[in-house]
C-alpha positions in Angstrom: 109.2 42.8 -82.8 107.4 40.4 -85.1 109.4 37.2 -85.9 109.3 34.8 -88.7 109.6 31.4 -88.0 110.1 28.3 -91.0 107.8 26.1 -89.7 109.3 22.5 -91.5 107.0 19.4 -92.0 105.7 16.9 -94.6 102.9 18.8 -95.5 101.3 17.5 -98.9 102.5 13.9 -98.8 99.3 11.4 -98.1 99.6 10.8 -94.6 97.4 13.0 -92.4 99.1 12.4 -89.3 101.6 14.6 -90.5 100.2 17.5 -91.6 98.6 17.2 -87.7 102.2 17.2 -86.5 102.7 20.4 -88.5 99.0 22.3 -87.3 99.7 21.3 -84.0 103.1 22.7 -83.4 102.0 26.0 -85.6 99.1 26.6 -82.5 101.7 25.9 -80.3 103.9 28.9 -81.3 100.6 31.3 -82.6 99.4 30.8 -79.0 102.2 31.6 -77.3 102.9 34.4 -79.7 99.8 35.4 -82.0 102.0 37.9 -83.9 104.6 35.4 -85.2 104.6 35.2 -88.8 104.7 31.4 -89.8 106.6 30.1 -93.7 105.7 26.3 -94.1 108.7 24.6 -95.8 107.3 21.3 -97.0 110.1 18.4 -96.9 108.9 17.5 -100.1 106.6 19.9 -101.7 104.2 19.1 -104.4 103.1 22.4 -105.1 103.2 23.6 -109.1 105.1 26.5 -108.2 107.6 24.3 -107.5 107.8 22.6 -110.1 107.6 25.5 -112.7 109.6 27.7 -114.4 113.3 26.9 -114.7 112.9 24.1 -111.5 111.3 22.2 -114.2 115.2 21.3 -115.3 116.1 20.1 -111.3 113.1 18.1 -110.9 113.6 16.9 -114.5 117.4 16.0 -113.6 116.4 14.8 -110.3 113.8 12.0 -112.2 116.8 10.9 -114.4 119.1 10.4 -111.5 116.0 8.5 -110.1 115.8 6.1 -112.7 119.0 5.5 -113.2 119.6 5.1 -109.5 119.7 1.3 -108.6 121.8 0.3 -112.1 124.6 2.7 -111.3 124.8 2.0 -107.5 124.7 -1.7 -108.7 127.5 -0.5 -110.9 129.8 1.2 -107.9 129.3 -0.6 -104.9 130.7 2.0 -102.4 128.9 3.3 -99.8 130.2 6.6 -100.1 129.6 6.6 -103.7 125.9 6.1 -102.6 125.5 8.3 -100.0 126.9 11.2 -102.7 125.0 10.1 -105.1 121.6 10.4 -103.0 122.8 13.6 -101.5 123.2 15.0 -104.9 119.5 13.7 -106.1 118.4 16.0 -102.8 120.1 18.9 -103.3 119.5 18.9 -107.0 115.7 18.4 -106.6 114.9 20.5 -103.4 118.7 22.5 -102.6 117.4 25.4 -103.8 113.9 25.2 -102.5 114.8 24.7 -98.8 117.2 28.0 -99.8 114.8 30.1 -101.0 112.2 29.4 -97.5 115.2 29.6 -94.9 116.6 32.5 -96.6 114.7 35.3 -94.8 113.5 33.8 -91.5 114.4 34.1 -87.8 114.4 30.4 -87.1 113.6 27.3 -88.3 111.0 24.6 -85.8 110.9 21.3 -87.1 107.2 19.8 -86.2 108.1 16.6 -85.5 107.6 13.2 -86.9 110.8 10.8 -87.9 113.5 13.6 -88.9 115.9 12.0 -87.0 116.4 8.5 -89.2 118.5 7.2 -92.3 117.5 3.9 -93.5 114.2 5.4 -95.2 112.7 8.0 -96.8 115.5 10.1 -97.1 115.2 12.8 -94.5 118.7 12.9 -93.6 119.8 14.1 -96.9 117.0 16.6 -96.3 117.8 17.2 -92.6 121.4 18.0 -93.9 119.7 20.6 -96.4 118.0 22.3 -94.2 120.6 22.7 -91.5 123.0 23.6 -93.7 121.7 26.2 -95.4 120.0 27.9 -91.6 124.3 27.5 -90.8 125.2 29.6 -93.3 122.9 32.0 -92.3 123.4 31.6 -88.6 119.7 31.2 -88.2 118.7 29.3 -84.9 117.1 25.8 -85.0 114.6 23.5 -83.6 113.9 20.0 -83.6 110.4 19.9 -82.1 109.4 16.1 -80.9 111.3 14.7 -83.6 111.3 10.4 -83.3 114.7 9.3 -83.4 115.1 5.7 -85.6 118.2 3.8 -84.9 122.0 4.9 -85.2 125.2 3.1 -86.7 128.7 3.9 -86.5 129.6 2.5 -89.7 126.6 4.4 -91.9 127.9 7.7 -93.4 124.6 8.9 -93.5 124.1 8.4 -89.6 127.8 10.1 -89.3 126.5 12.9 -91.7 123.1 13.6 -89.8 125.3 13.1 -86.2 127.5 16.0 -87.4 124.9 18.2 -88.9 122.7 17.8 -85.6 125.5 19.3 -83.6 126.6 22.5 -86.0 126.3 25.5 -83.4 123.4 26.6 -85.2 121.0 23.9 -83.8 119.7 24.6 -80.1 117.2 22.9 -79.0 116.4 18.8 -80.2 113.2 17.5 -78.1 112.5 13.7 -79.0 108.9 11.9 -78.4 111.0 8.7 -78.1 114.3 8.0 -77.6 115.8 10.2 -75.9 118.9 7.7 -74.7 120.4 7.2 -78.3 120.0 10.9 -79.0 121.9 11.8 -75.9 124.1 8.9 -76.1 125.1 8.4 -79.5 124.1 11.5 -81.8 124.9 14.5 -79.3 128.6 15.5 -78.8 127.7 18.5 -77.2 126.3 19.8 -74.1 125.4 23.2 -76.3 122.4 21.7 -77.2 119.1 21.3 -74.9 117.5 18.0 -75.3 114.8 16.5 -73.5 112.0 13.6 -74.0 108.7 15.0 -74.3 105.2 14.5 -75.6 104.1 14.7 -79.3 102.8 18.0 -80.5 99.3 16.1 -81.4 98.6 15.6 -77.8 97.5 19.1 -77.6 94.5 18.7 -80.3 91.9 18.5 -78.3 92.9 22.4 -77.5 93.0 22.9 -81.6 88.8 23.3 -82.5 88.9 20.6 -85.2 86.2 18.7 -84.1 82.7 19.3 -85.0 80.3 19.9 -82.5 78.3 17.4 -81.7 80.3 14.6 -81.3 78.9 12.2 -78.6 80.4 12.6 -75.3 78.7 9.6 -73.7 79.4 6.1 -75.2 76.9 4.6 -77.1 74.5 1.6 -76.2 76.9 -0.6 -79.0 80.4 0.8 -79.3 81.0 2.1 -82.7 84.3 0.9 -83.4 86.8 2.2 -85.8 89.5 -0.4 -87.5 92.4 1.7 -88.7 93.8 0.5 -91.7 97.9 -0.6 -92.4 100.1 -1.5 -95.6 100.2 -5.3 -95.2 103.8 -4.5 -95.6 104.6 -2.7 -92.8 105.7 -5.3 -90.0 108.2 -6.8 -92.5 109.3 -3.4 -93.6 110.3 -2.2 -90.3 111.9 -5.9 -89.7 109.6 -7.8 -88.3 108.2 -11.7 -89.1 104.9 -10.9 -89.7 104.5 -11.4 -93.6 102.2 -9.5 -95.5 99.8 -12.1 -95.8 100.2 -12.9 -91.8 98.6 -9.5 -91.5 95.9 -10.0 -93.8 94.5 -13.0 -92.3 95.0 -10.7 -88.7 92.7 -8.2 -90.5 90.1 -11.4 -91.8 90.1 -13.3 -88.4 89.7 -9.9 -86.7 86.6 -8.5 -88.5 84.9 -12.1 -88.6 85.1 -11.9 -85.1 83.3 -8.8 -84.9 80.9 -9.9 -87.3 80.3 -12.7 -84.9 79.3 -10.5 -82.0 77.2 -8.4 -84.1 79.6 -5.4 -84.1 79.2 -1.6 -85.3 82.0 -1.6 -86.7 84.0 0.3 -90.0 87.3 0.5 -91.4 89.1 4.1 -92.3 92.5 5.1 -93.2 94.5 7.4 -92.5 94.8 9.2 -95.5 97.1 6.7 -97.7 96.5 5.3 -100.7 97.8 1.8 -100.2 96.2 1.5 -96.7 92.9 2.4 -98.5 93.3 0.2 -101.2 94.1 -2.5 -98.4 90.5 -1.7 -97.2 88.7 -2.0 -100.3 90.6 -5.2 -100.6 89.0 -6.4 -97.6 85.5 -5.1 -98.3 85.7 -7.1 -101.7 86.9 -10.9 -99.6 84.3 -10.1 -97.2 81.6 -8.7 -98.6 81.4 -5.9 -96.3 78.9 -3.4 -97.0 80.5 -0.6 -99.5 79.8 1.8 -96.3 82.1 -0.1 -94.1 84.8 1.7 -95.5 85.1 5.6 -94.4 86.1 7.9 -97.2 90.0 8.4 -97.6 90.4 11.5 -95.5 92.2 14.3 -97.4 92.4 16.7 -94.7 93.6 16.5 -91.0 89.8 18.0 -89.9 88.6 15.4 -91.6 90.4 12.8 -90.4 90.4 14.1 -86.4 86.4 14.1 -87.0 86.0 10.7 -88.3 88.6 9.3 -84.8 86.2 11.6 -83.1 83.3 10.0 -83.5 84.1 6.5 -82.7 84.0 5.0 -79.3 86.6 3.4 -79.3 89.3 2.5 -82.3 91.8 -0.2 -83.1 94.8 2.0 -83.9 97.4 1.0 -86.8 99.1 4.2 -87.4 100.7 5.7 -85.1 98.7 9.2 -85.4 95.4 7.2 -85.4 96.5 5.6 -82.0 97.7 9.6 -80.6 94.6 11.2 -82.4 92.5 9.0 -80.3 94.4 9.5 -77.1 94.3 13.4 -77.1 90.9 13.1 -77.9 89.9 10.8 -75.1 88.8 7.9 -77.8 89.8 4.5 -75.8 92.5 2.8 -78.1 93.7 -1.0 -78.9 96.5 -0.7 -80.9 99.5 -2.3 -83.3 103.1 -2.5 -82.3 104.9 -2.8 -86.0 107.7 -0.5 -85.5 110.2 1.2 -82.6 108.3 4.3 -82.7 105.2 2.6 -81.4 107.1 0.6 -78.8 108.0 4.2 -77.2 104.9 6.1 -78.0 103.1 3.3 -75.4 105.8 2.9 -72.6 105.8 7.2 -72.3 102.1 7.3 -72.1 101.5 4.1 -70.4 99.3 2.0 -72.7 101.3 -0.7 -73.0 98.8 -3.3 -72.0 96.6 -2.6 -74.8 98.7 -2.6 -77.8 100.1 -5.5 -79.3 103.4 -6.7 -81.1 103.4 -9.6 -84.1 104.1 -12.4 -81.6 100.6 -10.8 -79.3 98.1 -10.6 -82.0 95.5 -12.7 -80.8 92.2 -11.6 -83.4 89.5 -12.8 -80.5 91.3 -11.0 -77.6 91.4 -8.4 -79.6 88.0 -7.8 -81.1 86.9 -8.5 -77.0 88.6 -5.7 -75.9 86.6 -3.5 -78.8 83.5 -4.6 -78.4 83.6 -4.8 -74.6 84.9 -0.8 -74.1 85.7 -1.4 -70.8 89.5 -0.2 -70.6 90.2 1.7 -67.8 91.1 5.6 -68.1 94.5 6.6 -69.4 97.3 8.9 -67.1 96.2 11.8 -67.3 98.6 13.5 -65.4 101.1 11.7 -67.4 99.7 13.2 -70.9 99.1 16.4 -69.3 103.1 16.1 -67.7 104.3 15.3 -71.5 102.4 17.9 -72.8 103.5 21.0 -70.7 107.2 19.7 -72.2 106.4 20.0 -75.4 105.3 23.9 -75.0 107.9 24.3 -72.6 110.8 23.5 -74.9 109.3 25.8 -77.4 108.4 28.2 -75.7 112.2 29.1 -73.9 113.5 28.5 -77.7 111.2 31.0 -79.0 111.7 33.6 -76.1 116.0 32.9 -75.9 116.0 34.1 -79.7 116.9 37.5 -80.2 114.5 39.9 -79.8 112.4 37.0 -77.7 110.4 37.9 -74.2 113.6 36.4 -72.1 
């Protein structure tokens, strides 16, 4: 019996680490079941189909209620108010859309990333779309290595996403990070399987995207790859560091580099303002124009240019786990909770760095040296084995499954 699973993802925004999230859980499930039919259903599509036709008139509503946003919450300060107000904006831009995908599918596997948050973005209104409308159906659903950003008591949309996480309809929520406050404070049922486990990326060196070719031996003079950030980020995610804090970081590390006659170039992972951040650097520095890799548009493209460095300084968190499922040695930047986890589980704590660590000539040291010892692999391989585990029992328990 051929399933069809709604394979749910952020899938045309600019990040490429997410649309590797997505590919790698989708090879997950074709390998353990090739005939599986697969329907992407893009958190926020950008496709023209949807925005044709009559949806012109929701996304055209949905940009007014945009606009006038911040003046009418400034207006009505209750947080209920605003919570119903943004959960309307959702379901009037993408309600129907995340109908229309669910409606005729046997499951729905979310591909990880930060589902499981409410401060930004807005994927809880979205989480609470998509749930909803797989309860109505009774269709089964799981969260696949989803990060898990914080909780409050007080927050109606934590209370919202709490309740719509533990509807009967969800049964299995696997967590690449922290899997205390999803057991402690979002789950109020034992219904549900949870487990920490490894992040579906791990598995890519299994996916053929690289090119052949690559070097397998390190070369003579490391090439090393500095992985672009928004300035912003650390102060974003609440942190000190100020956005000009992590420029000079950026300055003081490539002069260093320059110093010790480095082969060295900065890429991105796909966004606009961390490319833009980049060219901003090869202006002040007079870099060569070549110093800065191409935006990467597409997650081949961007697994191929980690690929061929020897060793990277990672600043997203997908550079940093491209790199370590690849076997690329990785230095890395702690801005965020996400990042904290992602290098206690895999046990490369001693080279990545928080705000009050950066240390530019310490840094660039470790890069051009390229002597850091092996990561766990038994540890990888342990995390790994979870992640197809978990979906691999949730596949076979569904009706009609191998169980």
């Amino acid at each position: 019996m051929r399933r069809t699973i709604g394979v749910v993802g952020l899938m045309t925004n600019e990040n490429v680490g997410d649309y590797l999230l997505v590919e790698a859980t989708k090879y997950l499930l074709r390998t353990h079941d090739p005939d599986t039919i697969l329907v992407d259903i893009d958190v926020d599509p950008a496709q023209a189909r949807a925005h044709s036709g009559l949806r012109r008139v929701n996304y055209r509503v949905a940009s007014i209620m945009k606009v006038f946003e911040r003046p009418v919450l400034s207006l009505v300060r209750s947080r209920r108010f605003a919570y119903l107000y943004q959960s309307l904006y959702w379901r009037t831009k993408l309600g129907w859309y995340f109908a229309e995908r669910i409606k005729d599918v046997d499951a729905v596997v979310f591909t990880g990333g930060g589902f499981i948050k409410f401060k930004t973005q807005g994927l809880n209104y979205i989480d609470e779309l998509i749930l909803s409308n797989a309860r109505k159906r009774g269709i089964p659903v799981m969260m696949n290595a989803v990060g898990v950003e914080g909780y409050s008591e007080t927050d109606i949309r934590c209370q919202r996403l709490k309740a719509a996480l533990n509807a009967e309809n969800v049964k299995v929520i696997t967590t690449r990070d922290d899997i205390d406050t999803l057991d402690e404070r979002y789950m109020q049922t034992d219904r549900v399987v949870t487990e920490r486990v490894g992040d579906p990326v791990f598995w890519l060196n299994e996916m053929d995207i690289l090119e052949p070719g690559r070097p397998r031996e390190p070369r003579a003079t490391p090439r090393i790859g500095i992985n672009l950030l928004n300035p912003k980020n650390f102060s974003v995610y609440g942190g000190q560091l100020s956005p000009d804090g992590v420029v000079n970081f950026y300055r003081q590390l490539i002069a260093e580099l320059r110093r010790a006659d480095a082969d060295f170039a900065l890429f991105s992972n796909g966004m606009k303002v961390d490319q833009d951040f980049g060219q901003s650097l090869v202006a002040d520095m007079n870099l060569r124009p070549e110093q800065l890799l191409h935006r990467p548009t597409t997650s081949a493209e961007f697994v191929n240019v980690v690929g061929d460095f020897d060793i990277i300084l990672s600043a997203r968190m997908h550079a940093g786990i491209t790199a370590y499922a690849l076997d690329v040695p990785v230095v890395g930047l702690i801005w965020g909770e996400k990042l904290q986890f992602l290098t206690e589980i895999t046990g490369l704590r001693d080279r990545y760095f928080t705000e009050q660590e950066l240390d530019p000539a310490r840094i660039a040291r470790l890069l051009v040296d390229n002597d850091l010892p092996d990561p766990d692999y038994a540890r990888r391989d342990e995390l790994r084995e979870r992640t197809r585990r978990q979906l691999v029992r949730f596949l076979d328990d569904l009706p009609g499954g191998r169980a």
